[in-house]
HTML snippet that shows the backbone in 3Dmol.js (N, CA, C, O; Angstrom):
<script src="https://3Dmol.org/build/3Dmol-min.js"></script>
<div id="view" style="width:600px;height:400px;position:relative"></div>
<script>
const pdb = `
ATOM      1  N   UNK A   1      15.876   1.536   6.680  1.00  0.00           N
ATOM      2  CA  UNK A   1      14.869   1.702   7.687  1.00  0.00           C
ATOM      3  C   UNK A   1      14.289   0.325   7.988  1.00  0.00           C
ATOM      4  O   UNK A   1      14.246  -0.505   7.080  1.00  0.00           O
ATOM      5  N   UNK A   2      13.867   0.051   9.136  1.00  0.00           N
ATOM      6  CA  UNK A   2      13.232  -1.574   9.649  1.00  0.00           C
ATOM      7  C   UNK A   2      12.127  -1.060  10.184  1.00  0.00           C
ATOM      8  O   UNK A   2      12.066  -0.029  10.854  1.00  0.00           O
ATOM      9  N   UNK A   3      11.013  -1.966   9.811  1.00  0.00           N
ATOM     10  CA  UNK A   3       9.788  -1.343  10.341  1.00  0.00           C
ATOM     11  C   UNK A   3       9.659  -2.898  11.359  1.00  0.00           C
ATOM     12  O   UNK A   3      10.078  -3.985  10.961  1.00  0.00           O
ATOM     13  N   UNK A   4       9.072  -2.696  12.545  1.00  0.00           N
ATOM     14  CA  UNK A   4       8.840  -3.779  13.542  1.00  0.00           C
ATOM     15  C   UNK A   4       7.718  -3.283  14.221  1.00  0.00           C
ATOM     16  O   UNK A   4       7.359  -2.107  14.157  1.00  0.00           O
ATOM     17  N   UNK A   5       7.053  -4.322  14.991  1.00  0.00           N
ATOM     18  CA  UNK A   5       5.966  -4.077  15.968  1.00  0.00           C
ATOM     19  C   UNK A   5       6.695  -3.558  16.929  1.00  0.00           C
ATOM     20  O   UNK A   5       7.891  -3.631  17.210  1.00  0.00           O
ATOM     21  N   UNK A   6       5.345  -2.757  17.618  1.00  0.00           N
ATOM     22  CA  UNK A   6       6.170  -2.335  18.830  1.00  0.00           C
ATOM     23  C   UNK A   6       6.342  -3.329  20.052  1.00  0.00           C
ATOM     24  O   UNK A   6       7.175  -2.860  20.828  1.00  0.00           O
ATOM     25  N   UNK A   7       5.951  -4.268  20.388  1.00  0.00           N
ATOM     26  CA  UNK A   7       6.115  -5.950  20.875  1.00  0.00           C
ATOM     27  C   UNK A   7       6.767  -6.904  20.409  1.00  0.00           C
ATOM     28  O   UNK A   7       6.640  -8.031  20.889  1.00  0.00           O
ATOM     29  N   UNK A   8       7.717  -6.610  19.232  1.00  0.00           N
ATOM     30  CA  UNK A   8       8.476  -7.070  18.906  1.00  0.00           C
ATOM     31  C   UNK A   8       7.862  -8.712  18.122  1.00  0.00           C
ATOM     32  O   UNK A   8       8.522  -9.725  17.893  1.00  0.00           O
ATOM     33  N   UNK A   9       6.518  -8.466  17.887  1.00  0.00           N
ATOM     34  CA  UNK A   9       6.029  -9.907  17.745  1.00  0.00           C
ATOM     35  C   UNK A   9       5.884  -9.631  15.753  1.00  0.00           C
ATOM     36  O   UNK A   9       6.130  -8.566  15.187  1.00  0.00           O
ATOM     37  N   UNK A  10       5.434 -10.912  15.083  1.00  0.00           N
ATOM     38  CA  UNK A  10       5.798 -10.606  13.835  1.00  0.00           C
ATOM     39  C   UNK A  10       6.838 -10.195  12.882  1.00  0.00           C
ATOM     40  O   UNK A  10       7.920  -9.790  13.307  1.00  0.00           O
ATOM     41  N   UNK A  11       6.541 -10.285  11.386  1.00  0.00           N
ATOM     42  CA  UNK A  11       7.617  -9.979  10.379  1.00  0.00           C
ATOM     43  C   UNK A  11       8.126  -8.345  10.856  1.00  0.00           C
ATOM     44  O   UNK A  11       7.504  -7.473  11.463  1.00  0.00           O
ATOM     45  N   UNK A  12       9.363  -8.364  10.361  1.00  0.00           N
ATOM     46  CA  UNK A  12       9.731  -7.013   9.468  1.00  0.00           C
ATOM     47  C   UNK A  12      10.239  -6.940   8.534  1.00  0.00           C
ATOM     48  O   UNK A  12      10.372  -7.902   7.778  1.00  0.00           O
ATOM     49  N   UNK A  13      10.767  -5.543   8.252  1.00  0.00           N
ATOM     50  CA  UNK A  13      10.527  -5.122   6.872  1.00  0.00           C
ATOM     51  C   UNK A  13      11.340  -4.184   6.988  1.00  0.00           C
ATOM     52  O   UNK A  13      11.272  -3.328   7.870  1.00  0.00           O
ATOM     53  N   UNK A  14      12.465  -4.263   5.833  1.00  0.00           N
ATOM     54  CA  UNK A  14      13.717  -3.501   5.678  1.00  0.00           C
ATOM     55  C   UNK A  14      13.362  -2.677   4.464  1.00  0.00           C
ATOM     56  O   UNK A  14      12.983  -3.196   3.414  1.00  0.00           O
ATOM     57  N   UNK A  15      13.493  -1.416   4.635  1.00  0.00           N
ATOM     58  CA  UNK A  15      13.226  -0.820   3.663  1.00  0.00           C
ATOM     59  C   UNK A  15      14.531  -0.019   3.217  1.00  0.00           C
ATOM     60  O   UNK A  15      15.241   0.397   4.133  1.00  0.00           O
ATOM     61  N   UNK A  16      14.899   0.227   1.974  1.00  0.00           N
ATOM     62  CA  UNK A  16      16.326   0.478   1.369  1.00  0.00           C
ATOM     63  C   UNK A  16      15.813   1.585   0.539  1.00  0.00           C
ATOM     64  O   UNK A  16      14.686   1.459   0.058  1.00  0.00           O
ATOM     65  N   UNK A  17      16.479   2.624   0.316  1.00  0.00           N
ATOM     66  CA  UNK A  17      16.184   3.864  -0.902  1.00  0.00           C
ATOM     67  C   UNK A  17      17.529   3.576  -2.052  1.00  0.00           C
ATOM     68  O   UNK A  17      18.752   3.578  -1.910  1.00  0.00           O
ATOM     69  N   UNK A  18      16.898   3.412  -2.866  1.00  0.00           N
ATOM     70  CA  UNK A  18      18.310   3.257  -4.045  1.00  0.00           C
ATOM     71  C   UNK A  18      17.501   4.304  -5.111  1.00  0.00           C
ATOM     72  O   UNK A  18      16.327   4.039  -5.372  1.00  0.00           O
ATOM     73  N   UNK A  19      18.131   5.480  -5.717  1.00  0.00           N
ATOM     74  CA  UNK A  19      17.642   6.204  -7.273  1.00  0.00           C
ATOM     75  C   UNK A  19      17.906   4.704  -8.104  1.00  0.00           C
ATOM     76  O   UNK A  19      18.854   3.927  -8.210  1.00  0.00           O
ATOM     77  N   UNK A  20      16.317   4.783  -8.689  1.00  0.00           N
ATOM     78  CA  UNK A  20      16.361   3.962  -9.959  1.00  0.00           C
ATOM     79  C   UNK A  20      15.177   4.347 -11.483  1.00  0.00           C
ATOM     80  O   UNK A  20      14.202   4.794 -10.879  1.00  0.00           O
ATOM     81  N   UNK A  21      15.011   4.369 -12.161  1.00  0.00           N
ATOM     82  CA  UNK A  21      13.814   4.380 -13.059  1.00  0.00           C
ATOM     83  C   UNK A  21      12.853   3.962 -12.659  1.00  0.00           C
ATOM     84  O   UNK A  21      12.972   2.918 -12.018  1.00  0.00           O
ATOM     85  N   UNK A  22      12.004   4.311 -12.757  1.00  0.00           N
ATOM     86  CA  UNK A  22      10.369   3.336 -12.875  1.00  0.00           C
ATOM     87  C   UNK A  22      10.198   2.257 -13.864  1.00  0.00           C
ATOM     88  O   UNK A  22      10.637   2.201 -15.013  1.00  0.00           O
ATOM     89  N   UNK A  23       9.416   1.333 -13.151  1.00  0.00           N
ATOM     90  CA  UNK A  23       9.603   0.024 -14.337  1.00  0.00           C
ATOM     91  C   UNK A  23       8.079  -0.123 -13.627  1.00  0.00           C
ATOM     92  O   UNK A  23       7.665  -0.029 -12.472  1.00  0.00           O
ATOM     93  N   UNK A  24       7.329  -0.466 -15.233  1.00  0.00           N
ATOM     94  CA  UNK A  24       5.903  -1.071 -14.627  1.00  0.00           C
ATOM     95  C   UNK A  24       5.972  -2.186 -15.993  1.00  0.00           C
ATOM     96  O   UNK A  24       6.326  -2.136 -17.171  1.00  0.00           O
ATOM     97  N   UNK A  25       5.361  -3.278 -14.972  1.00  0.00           N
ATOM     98  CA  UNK A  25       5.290  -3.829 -13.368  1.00  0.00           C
ATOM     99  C   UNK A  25       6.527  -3.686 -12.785  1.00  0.00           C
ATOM    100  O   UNK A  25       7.542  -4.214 -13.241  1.00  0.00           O
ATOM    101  N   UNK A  26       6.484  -2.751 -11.446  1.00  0.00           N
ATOM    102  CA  UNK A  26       7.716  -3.217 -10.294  1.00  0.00           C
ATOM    103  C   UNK A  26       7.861  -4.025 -10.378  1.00  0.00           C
ATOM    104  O   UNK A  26       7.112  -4.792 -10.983  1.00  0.00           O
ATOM    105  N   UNK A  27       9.412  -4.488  -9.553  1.00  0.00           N
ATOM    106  CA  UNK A  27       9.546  -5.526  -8.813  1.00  0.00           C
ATOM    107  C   UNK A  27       9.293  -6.163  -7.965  1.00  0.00           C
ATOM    108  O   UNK A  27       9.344  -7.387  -7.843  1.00  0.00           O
ATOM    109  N   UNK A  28       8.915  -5.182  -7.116  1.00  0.00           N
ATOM    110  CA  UNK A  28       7.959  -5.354  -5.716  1.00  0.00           C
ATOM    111  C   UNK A  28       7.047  -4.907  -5.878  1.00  0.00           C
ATOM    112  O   UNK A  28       6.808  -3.941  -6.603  1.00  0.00           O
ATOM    113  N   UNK A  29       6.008  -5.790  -4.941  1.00  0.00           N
ATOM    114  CA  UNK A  29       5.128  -4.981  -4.815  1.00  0.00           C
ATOM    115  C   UNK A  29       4.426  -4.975  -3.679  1.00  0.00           C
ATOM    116  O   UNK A  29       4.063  -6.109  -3.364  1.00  0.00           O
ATOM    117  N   UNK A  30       3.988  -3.850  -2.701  1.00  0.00           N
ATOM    118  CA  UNK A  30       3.558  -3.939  -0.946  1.00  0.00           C
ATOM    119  C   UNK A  30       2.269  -3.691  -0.620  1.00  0.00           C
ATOM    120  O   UNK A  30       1.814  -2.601  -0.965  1.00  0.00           O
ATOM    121  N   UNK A  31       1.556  -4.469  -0.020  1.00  0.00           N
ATOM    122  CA  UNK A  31       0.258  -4.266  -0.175  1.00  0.00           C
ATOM    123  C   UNK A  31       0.209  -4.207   1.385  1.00  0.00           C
ATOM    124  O   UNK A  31       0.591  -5.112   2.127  1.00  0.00           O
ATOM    125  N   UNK A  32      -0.317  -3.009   1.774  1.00  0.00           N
ATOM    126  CA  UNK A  32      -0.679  -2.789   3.569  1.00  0.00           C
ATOM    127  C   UNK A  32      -2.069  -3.166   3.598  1.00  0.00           C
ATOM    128  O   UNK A  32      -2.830  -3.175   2.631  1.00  0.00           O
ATOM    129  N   UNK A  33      -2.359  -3.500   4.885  1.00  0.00           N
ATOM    130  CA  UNK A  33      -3.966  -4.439   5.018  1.00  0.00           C
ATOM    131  C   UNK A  33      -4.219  -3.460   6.347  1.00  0.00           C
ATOM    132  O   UNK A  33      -3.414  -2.945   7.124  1.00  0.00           O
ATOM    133  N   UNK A  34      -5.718  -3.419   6.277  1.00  0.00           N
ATOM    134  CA  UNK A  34      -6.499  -2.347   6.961  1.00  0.00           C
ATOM    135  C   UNK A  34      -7.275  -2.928   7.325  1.00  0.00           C
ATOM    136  O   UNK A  34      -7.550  -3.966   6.722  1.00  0.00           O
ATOM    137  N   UNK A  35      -8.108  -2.497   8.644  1.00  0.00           N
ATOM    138  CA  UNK A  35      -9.092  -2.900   9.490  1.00  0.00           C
ATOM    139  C   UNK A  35     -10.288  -1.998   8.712  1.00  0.00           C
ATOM    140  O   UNK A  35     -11.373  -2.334   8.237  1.00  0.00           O
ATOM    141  N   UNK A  36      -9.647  -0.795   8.793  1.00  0.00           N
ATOM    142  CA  UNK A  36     -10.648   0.694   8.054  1.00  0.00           C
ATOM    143  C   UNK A  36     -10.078   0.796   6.923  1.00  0.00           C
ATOM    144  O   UNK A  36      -8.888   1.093   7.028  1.00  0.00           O
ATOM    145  N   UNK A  37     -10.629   0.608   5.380  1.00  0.00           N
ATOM    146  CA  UNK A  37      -9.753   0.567   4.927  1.00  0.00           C
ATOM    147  C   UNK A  37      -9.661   2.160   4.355  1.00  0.00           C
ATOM    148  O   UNK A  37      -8.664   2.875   4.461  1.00  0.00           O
ATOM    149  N   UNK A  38     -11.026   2.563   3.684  1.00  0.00           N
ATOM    150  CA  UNK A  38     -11.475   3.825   3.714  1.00  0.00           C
ATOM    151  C   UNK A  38     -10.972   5.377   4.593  1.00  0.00           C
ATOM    152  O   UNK A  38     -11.057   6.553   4.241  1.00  0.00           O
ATOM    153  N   UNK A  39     -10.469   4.778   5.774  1.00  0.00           N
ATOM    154  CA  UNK A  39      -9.929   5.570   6.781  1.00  0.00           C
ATOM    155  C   UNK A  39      -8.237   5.794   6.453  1.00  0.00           C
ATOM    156  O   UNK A  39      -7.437   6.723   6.558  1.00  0.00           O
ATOM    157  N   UNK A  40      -8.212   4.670   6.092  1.00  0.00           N
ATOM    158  CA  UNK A  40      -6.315   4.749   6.226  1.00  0.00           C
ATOM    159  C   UNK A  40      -6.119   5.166   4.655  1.00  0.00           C
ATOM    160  O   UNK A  40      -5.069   5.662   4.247  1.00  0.00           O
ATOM    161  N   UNK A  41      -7.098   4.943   3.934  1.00  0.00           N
ATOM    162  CA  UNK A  41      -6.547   5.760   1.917  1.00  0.00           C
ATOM    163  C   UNK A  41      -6.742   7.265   2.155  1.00  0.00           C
ATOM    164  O   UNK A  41      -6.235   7.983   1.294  1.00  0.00           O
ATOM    165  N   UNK A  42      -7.501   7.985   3.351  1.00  0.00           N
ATOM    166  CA  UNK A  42      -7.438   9.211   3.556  1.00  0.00           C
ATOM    167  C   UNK A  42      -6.697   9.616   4.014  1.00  0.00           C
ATOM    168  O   UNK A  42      -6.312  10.757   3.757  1.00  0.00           O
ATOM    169  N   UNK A  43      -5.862   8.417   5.412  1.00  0.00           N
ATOM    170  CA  UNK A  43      -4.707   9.223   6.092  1.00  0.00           C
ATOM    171  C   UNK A  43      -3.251   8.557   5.241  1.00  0.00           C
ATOM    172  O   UNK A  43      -2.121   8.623   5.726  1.00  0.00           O
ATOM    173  N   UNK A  44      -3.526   8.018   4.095  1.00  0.00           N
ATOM    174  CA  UNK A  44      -2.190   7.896   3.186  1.00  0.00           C
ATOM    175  C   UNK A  44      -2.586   9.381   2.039  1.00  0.00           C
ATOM    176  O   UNK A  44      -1.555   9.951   1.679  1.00  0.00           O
ATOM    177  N   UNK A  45      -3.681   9.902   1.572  1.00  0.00           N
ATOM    178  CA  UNK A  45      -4.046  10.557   0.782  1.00  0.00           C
ATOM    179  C   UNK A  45      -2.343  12.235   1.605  1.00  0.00           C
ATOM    180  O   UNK A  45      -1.287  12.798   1.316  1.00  0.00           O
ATOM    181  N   UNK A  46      -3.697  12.074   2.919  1.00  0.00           N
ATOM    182  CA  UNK A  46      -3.316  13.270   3.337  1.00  0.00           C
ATOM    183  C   UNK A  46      -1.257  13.639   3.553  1.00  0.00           C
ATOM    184  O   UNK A  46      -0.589  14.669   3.630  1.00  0.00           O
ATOM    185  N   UNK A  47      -0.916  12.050   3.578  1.00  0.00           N
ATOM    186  CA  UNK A  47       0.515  11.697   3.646  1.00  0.00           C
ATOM    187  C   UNK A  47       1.475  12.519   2.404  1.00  0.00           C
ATOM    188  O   UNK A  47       2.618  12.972   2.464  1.00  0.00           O
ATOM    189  N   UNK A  48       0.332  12.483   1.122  1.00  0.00           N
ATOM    190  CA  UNK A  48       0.725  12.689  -0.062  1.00  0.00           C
ATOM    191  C   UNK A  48       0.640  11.981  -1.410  1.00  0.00           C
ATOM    192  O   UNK A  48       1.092  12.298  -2.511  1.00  0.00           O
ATOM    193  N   UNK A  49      -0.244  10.672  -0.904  1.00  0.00           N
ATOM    194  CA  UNK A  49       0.063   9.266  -1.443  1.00  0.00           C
ATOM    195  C   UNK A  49      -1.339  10.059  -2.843  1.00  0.00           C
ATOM    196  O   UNK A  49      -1.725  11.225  -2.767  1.00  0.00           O
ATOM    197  N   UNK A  50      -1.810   9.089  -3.915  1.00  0.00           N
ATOM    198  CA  UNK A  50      -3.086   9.540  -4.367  1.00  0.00           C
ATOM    199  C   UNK A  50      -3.356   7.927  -5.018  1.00  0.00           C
ATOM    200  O   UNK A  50      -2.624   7.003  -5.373  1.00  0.00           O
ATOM    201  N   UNK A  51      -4.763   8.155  -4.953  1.00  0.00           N
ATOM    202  CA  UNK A  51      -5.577   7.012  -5.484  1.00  0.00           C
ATOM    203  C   UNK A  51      -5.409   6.764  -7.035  1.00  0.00           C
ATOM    204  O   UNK A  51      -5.860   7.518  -7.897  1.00  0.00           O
ATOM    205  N   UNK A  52      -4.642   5.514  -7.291  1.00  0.00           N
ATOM    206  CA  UNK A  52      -4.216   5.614  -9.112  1.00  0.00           C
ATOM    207  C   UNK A  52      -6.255   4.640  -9.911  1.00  0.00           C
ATOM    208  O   UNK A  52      -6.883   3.617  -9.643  1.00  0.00           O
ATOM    209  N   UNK A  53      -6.352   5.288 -10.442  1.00  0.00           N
ATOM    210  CA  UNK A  53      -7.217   4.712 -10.956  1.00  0.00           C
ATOM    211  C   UNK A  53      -7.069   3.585 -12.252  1.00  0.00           C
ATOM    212  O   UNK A  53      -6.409   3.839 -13.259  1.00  0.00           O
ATOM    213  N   UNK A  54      -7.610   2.639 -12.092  1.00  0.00           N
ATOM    214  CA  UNK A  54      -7.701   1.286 -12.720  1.00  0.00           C
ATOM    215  C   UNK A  54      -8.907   0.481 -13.570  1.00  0.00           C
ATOM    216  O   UNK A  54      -9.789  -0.189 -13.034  1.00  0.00           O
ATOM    217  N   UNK A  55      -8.742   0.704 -15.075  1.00  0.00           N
ATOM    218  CA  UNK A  55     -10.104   0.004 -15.697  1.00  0.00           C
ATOM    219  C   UNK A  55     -10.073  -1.485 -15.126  1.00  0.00           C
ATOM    220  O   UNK A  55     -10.954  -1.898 -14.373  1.00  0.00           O
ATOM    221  N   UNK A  56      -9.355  -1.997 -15.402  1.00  0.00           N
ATOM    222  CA  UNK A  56      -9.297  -3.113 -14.992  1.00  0.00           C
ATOM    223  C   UNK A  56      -9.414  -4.057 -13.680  1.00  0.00           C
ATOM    224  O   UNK A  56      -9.352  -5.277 -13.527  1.00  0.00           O
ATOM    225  N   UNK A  57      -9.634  -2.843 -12.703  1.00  0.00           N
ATOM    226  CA  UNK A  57      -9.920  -3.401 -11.086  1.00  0.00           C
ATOM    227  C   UNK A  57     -11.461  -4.065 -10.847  1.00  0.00           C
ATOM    228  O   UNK A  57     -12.404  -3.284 -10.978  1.00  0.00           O
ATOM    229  N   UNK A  58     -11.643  -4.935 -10.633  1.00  0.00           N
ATOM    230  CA  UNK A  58     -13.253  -5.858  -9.955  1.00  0.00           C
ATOM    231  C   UNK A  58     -13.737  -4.433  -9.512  1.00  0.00           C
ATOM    232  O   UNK A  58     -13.046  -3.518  -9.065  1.00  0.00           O
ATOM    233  N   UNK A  59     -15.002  -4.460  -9.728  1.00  0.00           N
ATOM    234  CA  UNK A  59     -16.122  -4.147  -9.167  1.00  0.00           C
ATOM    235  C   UNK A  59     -16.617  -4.298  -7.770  1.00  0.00           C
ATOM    236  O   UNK A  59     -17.164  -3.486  -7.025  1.00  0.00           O
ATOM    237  N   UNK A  60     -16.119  -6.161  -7.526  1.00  0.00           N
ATOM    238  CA  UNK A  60     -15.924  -6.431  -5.611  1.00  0.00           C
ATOM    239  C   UNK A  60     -14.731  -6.535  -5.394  1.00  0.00           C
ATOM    240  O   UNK A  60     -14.396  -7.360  -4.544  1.00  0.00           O
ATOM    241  N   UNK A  61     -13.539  -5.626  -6.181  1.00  0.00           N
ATOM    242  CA  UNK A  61     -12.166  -5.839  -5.533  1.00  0.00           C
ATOM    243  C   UNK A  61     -12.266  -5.166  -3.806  1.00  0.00           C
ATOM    244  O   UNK A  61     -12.955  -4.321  -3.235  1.00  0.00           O
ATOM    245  N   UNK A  62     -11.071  -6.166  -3.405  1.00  0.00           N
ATOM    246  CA  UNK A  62     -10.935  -5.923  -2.200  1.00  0.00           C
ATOM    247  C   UNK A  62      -9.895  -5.031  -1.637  1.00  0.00           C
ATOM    248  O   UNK A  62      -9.661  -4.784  -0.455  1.00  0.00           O
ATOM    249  N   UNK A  63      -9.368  -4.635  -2.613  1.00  0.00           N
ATOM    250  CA  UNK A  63      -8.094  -3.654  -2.634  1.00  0.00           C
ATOM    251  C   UNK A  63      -8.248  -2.278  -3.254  1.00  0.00           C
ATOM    252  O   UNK A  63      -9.319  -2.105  -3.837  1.00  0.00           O
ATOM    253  N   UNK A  64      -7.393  -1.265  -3.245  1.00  0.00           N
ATOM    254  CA  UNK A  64      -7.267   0.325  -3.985  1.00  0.00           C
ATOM    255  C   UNK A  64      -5.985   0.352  -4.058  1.00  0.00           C
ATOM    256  O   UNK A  64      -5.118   0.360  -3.184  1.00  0.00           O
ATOM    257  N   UNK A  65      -5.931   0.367  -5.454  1.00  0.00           N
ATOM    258  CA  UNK A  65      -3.850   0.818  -5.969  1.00  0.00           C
ATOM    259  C   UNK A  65      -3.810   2.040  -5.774  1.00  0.00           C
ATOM    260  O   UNK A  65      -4.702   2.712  -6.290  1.00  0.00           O
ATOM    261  N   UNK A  66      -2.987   2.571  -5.138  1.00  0.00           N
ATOM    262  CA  UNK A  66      -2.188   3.624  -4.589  1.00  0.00           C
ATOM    263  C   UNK A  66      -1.022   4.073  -5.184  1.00  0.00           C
ATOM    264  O   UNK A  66      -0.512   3.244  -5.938  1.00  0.00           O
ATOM    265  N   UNK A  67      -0.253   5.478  -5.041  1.00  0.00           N
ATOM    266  CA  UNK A  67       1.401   5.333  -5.707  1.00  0.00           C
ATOM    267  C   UNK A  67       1.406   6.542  -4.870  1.00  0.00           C
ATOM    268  O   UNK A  67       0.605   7.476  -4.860  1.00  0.00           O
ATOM    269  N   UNK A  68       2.759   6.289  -3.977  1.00  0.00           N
ATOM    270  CA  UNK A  68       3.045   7.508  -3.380  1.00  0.00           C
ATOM    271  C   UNK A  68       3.569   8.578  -4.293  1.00  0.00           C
ATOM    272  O   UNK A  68       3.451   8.458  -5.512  1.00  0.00           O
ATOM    273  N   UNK A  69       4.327   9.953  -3.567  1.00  0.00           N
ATOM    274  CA  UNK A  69       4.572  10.727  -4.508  1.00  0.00           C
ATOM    275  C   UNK A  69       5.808  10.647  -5.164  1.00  0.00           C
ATOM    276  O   UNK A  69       5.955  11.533  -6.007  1.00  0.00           O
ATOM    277  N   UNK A  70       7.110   9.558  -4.996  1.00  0.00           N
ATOM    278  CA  UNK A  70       7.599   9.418  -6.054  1.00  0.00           C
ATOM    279  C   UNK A  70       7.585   8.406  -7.162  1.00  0.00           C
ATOM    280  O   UNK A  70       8.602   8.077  -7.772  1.00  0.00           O
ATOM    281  N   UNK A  71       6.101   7.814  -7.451  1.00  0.00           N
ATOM    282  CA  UNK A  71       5.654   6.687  -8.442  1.00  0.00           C
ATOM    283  C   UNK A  71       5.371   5.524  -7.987  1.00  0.00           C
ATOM    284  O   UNK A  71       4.616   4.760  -8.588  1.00  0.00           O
ATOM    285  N   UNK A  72       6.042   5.188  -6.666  1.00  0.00           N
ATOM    286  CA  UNK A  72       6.068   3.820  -6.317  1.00  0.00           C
ATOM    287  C   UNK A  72       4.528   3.378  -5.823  1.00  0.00           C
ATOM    288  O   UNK A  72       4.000   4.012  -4.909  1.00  0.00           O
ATOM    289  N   UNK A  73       3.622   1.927  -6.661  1.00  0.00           N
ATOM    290  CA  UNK A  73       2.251   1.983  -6.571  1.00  0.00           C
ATOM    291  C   UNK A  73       2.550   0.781  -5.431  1.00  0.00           C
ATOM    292  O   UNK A  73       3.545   0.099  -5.185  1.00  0.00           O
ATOM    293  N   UNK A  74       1.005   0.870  -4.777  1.00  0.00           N
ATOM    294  CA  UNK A  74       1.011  -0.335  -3.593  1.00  0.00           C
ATOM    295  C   UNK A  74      -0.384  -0.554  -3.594  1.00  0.00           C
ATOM    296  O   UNK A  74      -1.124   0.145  -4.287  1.00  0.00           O
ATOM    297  N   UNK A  75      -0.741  -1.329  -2.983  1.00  0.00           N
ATOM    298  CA  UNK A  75      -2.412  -1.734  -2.176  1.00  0.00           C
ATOM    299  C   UNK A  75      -2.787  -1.573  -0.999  1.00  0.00           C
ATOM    300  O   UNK A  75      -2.043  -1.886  -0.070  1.00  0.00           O
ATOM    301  N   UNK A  76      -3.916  -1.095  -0.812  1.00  0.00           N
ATOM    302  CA  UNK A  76      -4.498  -0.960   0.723  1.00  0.00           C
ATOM    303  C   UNK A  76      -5.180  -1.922   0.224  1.00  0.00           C
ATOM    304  O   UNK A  76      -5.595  -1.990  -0.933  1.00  0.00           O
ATOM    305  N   UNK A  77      -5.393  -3.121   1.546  1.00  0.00           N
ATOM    306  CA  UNK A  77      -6.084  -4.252   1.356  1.00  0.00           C
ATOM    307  C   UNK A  77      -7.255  -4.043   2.465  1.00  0.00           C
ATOM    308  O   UNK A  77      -6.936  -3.557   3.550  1.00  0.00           O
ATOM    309  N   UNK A  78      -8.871  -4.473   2.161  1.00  0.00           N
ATOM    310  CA  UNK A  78      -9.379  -4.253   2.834  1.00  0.00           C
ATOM    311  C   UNK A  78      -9.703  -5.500   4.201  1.00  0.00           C
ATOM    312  O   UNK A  78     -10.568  -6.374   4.140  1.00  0.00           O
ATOM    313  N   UNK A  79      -9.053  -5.341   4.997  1.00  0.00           N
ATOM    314  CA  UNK A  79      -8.838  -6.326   5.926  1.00  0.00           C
ATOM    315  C   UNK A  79     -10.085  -6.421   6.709  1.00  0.00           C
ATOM    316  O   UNK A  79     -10.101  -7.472   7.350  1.00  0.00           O
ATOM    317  N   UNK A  80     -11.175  -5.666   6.890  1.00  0.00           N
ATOM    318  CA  UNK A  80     -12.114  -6.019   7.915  1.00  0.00           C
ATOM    319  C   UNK A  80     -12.603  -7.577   7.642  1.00  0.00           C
ATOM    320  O   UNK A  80     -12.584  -8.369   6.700  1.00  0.00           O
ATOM    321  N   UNK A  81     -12.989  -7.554   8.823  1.00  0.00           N
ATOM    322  CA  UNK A  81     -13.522  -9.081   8.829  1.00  0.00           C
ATOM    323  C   UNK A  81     -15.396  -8.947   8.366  1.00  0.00           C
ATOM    324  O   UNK A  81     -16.283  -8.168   8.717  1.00  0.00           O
ATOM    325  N   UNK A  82     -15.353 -10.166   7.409  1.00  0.00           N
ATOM    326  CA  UNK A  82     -16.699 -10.273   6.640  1.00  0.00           C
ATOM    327  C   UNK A  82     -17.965 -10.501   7.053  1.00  0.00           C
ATOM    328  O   UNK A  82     -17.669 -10.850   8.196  1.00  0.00           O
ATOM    329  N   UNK A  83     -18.798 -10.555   7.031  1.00  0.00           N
ATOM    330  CA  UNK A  83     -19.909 -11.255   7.229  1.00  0.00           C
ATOM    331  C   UNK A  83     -21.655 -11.113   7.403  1.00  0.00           C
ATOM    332  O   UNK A  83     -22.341 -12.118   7.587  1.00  0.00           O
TER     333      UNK A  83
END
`;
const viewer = $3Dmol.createViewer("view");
viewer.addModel(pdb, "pdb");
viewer.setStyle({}, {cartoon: {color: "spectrum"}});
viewer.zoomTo();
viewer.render();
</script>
């Protein structure tokens, strides 16, 4: 699968399905960045995805580890702009 803008402007991103084990730490790892970030962990929730919880995450982290439903964990990054 290739994910692209629809303007054709920017990276993409080839995505491949291979059966393998789980290994933690992955190998990869994909962190999607959000304007909302709060908005889009509900519409990944509702996808199927769930919020993995973390002792070890900051207090002002700017991110939420995620793992869809077959294990694979990622980040929603909170992209709004600061100030």
């Amino acid at each position: 699968m290739l994910l692209r803008s629809a303007d054709g402007r920017g990276p993409n991103v080839g995505l491949d399905q291979l059966p393998s084990e789980r290994a933690l730490p992955p190998r990869i790892h994909l962190d999607l960045y959000a304007d909302d970030q709060a908005a889009e962990v509900a519409r990944l929730e509702e996808l199927g995805t769930r919020v993995v919880p973390w002792a070890g995450r900051p207090d002002d982290a700017d991110y939420i580890v995620m793992e869809d439903p077959e294990g694979t964990r990622f980040c929603v990054i909170d992209a709004a702009p600061r100030g």
